[in-house]
C-alpha positions as CSV (number, residue, x, y, z in Angstrom):
1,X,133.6,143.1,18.5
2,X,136.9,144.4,18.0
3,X,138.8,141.8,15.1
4,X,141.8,142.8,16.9
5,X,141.8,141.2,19.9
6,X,140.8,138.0,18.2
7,X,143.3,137.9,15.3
8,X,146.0,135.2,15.8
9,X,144.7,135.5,19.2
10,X,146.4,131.7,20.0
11,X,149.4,132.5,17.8
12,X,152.8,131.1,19.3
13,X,155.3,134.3,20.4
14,X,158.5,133.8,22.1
15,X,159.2,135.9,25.0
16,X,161.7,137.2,27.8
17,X,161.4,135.2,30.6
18,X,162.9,137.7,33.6
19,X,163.6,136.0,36.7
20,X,163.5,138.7,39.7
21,X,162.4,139.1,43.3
22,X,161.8,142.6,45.5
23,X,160.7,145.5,43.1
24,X,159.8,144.9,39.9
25,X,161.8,144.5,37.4
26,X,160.9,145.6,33.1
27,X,162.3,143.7,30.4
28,X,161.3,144.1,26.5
29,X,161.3,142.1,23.5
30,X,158.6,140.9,21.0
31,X,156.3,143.7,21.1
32,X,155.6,144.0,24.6
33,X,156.8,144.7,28.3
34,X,157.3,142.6,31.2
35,X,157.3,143.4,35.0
36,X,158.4,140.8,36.8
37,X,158.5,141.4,40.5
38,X,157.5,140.5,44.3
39,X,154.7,141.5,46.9
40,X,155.1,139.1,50.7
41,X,156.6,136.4,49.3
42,X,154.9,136.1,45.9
43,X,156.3,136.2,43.3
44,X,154.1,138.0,40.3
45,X,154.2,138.9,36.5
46,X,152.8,141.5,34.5
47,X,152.3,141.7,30.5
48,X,151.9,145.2,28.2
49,X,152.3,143.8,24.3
50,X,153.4,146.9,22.1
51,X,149.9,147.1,20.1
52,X,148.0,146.6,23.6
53,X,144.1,146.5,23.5
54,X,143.6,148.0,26.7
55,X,142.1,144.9,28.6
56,X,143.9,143.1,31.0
57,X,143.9,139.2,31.6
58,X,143.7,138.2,35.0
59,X,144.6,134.6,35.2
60,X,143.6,133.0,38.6
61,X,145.3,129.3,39.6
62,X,144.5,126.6,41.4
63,X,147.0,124.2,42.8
64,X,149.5,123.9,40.0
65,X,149.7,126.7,37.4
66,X,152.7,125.5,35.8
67,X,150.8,126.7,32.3
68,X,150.8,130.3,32.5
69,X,153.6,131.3,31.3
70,X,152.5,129.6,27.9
71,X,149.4,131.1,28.6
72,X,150.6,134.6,28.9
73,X,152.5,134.2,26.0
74,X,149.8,133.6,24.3
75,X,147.4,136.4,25.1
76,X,150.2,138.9,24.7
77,X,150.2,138.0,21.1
78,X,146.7,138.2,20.8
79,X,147.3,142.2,22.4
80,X,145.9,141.6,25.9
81,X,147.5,142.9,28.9
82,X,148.1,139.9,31.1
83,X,148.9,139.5,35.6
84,X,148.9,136.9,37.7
85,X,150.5,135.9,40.9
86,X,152.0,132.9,42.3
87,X,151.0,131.9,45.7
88,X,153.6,132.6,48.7
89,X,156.0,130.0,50.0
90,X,154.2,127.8,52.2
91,X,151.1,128.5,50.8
92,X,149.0,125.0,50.6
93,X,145.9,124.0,50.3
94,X,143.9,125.4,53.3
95,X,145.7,128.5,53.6
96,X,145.5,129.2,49.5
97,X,141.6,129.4,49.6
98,X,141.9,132.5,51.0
99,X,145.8,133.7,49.7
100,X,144.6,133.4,45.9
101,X,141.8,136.5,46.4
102,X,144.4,138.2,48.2
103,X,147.0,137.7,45.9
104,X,145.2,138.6,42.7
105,X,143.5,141.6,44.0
106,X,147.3,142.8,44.6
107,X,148.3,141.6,41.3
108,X,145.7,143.2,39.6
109,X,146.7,147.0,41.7
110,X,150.2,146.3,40.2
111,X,149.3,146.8,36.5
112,X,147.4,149.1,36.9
113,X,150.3,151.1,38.8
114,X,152.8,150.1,36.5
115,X,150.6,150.1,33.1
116,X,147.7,152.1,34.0
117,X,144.1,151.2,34.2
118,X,142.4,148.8,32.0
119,X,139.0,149.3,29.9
120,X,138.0,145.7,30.1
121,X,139.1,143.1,32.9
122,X,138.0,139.9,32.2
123,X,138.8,136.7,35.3
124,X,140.5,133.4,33.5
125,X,141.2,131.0,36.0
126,X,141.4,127.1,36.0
127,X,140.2,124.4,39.3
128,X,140.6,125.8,42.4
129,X,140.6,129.3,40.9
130,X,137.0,128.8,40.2
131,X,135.5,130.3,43.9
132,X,138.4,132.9,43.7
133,X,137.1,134.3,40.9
134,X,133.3,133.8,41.9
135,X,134.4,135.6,45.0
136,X,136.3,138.8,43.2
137,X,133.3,138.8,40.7
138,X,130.4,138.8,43.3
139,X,132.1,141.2,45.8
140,X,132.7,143.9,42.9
141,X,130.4,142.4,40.1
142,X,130.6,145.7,38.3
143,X,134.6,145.6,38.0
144,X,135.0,142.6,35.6
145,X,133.8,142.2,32.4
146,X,133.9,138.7,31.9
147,X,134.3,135.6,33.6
148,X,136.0,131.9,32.2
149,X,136.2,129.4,35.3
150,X,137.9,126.1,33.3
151,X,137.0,123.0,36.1
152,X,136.9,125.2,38.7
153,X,135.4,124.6,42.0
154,X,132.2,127.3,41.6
155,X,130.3,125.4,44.1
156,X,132.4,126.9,47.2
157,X,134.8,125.6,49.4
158,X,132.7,123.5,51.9
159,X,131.0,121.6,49.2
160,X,134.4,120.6,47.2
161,X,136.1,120.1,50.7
162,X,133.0,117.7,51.6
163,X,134.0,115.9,48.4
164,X,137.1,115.2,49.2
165,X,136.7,114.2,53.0
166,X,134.0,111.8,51.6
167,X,136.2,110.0,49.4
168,X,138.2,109.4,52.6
169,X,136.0,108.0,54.9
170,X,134.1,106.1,51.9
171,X,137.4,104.3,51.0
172,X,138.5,103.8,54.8
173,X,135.1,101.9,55.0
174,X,135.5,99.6,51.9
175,X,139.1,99.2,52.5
176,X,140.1,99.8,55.7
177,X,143.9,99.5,56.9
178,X,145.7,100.8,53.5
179,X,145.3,104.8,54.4
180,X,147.8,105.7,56.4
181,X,146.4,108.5,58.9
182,X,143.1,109.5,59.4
183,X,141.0,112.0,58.0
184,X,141.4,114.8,60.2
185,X,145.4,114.3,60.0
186,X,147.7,112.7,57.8
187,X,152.0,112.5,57.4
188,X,153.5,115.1,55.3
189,X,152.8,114.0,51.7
190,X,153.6,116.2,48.6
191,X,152.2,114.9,45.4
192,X,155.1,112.7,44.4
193,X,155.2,111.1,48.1
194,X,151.8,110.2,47.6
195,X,151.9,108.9,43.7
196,X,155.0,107.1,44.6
197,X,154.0,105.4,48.3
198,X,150.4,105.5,49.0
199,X,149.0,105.7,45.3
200,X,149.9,102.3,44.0
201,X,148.7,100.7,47.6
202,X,145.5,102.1,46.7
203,X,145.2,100.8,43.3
204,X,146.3,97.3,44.7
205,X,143.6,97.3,46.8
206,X,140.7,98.3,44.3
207,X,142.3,95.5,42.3
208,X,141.6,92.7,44.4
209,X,138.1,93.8,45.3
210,X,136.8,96.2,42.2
211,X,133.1,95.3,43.8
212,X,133.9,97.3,46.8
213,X,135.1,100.3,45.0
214,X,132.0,100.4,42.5
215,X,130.4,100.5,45.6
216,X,131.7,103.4,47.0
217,X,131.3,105.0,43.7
218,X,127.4,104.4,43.6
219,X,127.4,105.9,47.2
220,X,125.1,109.7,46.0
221,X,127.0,111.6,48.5
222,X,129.9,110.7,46.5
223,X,129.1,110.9,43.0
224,X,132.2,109.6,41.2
225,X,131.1,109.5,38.0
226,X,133.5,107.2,35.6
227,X,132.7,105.1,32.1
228,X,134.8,101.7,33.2
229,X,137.2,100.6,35.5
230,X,140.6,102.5,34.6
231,X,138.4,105.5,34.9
232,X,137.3,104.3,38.3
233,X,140.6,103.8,39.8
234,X,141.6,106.8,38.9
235,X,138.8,109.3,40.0
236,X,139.4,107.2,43.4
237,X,143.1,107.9,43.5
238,X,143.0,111.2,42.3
239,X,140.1,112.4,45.2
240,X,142.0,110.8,47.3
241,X,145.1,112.7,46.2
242,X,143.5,116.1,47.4
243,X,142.5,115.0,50.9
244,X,145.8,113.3,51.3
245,X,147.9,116.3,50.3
246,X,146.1,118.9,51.8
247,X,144.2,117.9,55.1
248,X,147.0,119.0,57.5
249,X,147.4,122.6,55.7
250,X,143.3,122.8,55.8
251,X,142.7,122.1,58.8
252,X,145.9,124.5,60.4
253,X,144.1,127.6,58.4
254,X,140.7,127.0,58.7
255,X,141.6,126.1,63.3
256,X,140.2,123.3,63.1
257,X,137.8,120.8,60.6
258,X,135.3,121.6,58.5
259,X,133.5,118.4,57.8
260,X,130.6,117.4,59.3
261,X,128.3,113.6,58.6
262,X,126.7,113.4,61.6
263,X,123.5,113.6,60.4
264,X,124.0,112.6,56.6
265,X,122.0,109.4,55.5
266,X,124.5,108.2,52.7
267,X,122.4,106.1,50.0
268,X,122.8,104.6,47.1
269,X,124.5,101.3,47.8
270,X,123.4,97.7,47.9
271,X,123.4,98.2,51.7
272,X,122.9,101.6,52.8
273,X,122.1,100.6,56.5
274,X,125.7,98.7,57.0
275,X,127.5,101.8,55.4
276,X,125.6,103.8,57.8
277,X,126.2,101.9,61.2
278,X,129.8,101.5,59.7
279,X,131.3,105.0,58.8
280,X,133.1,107.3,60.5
281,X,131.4,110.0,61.7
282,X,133.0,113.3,61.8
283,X,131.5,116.6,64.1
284,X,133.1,119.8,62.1
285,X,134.7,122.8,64.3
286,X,132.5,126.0,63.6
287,X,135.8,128.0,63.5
288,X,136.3,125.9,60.1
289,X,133.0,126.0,58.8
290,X,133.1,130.0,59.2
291,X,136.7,129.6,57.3
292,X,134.9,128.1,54.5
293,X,132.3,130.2,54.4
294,X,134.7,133.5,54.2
295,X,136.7,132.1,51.3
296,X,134.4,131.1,50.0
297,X,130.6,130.7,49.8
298,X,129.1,131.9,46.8
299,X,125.8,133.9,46.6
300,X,125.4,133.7,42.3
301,X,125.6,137.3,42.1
302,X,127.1,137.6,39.0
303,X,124.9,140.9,38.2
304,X,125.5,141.6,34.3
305,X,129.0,140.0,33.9
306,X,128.7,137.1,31.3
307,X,130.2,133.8,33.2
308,X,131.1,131.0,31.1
309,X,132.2,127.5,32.8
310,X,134.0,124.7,30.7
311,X,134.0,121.0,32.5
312,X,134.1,117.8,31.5
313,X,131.4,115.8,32.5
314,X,133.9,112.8,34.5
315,X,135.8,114.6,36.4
316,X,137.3,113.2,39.7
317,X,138.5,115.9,41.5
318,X,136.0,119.2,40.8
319,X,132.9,117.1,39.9
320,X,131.3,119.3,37.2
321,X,127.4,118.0,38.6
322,X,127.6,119.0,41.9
323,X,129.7,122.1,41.4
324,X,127.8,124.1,38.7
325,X,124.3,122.9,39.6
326,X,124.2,124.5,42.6
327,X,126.1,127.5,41.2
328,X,123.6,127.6,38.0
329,X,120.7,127.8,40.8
330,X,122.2,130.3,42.9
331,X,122.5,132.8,39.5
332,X,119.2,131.7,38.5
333,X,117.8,133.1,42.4
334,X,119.2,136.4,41.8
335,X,117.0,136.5,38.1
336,X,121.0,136.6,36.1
337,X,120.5,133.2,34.6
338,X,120.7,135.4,31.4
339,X,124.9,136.0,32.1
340,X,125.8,132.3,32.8
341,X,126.6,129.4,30.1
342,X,127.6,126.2,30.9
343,X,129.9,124.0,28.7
344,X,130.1,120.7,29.8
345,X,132.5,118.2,27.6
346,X,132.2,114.6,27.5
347,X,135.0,113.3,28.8
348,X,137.0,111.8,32.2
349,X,139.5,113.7,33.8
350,X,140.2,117.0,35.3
351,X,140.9,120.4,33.5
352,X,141.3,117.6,30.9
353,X,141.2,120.0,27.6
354,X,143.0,121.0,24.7
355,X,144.4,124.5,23.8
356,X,142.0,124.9,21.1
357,X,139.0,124.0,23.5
358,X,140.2,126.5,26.1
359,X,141.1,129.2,23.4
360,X,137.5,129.0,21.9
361,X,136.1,129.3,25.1
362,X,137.6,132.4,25.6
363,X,137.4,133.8,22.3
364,X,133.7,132.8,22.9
365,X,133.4,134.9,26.0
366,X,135.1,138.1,24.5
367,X,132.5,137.8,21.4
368,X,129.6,137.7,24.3
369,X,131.0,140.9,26.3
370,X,131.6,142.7,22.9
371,X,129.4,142.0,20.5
372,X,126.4,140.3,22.8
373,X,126.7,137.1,20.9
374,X,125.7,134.4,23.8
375,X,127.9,131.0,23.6
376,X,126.2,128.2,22.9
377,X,126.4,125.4,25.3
């Protein structure tokens, strides 16, 4: 291992924020260089620090990544080159399964034109982010060095979007009427309309009939796992959130719905056979299913690339069970079982960790490329 790229790797750095659009544009100051700049719309951001390592960051988002300039910061100062991209204008949930591969694999181009190629690439990416990066890594497994998916979604689209249509029709059963919409369509909602307007008509509900929602919870196809009752209403809300928010853009991208429970047996309830007669059923457009499939289904070839995932164990909107079970078996069918570690905290909530926790994971991961020092769980 190089001590360099791990000394005062979380040290805080100030830094030139350079707010630009069209070609990029270089600024300096605090040991390093900054291209700020534009590619269709998107807006992206490169790092060089001064005593550069020669790796290169890539840091891959999901919906929100309000964090990475911090993040950046902070990875300059530990000497690693750093790019990422924002998504383009318009850019929601449907469509951004697909735009966030695109969109780092330009990013990505641009430092190397502008900085020059780097020895090690390693793929740090949060929610969402998590197929993106399973889908750069297993499409060019010998390109990256390293892989930290923090909550992400390594399961694939289809099973996370199944999660989230799930939480719809499960809560349209046990409370029917406070959902506005349906779950193929729903009114324009950004994430403040629906905190501020559907949110707290959710919560009332599950207040005046808790039973019904530790039902739905119990339902196996669902899987909400929670430790009491604020954790409950919250992993409800917040699943719901997802669906709410992003249906409409899914569903234009993918032409047409990808969900499909016409033949699922949902158990788990004190009365599986009501639930059953009582549900919607949904038949999914094959279109959308292939959409899903493209970006992305994931096949566990990781070849020799050390993966690490960090979860927590509760958490309501990329449930860490279902996601990195299946992705732990799909590794383990290709005989690389050897290259994935899975860190699982105990705790509710999603991407739901500290600095320090995140920092050691990656500090963790560059000790396992470097040195061949496996993390423990």
């Amino acid at each position: 291992m190089k001590p360099r790229k791990l000394l005062n790797f979380f040290a805080i750095s100030a830094f030139l924020l350079v707010l630009s659009s069209g070609h990029a544009v270089y600024a300096t100051g605090n040991d390093f260089t900054r291209a700020d700049g534009e590619i269709s719309g998107a807006s992206f951001s490169l790092f060089r620090p001064e005593n550069w390592n020669g790796d290169l960051v890539l840091l891959v988002h999901g919906s929100i990544p309000g964090e990475f300039e911090a993040l950046a910061s902070e990875l300059v100062a530990g000497g690693f080159g750093v790019a990422f991209t924002a998504l383009p204008p318009g850019s929601g949930e449907g469509s951004a399964l697909k735009d966030i591969t695109i969109a780092t694999r330009v990013v990505e181009a641009q430092f190397t034109s502008h900085f020059g190629p780097p020895g090690q690439t390693y793929l740090f990416g949060f929610s969402r982010g998590g197929h993106n990066m399973s889908q750069l890594l297993e499409t060019s497994p010998a390109k990256y060095s390293g892989m930290l998916s923090i909550c992400g979604g390594n399961g694939g689209t289809q099973l996370q979007w199944d999660y989230f249509f799930t939480a719809r029709i499960l809560f349209d059963y046990y409370f029917p009427g406070v959902l506005p919409g349906t779950p193929e369509r729903m009114p324009p909602l950004d994430l403040d309309t629906f905190l501020g307007t559907i949110a707290p008509d959710v919560i009332t509900a599950i207040s005046l009939n808790p039973l019904a929602a530790i039902e739905m919870a119990s339902v196996d196809q669902y899987d909400l796992r929670y430790n009491d009752l604020e954790e409950l209403v919250s992993g409800i809300v917040q699943s719901l959130a997802i669906h709410s928010i992003g249906v409409n853009d899914l569903l234009s991208a993918a032409n047409g719905n990808p969900f499909d429970n016409t033949r699922i047996n949902y158990t788990g309830t004190g009365d599986d056979v009501a639930l059953n007669a009582g549900i919607v059923r949904l038949r999914a457009d094959q279109p959308a299913r292939q959409y899903l499939r493209v970006w992305y289904e994931p096949n566990g070839s990781v070849g020799s690339t050390p993966v690490l995932l960090l979860h927590t164990s509760r958490d309501p909107i990329v449930p860490e069970s279902a996601n990195n079970d299946k992705y732990e078996a799909l590794v383990q069918s290709t005989g690389n079982e050897d290259f994935l570690v899975r860190r699982v905290v105990d705790r509710f909530g999603h991407c739901t960790f500290s600095p320090a926790e995140i920092a050691s994971s990656f500090t963790d991961l560059i000790a396992w490329v470097e040195a061949g020092i496996r993390p423990i769980q």
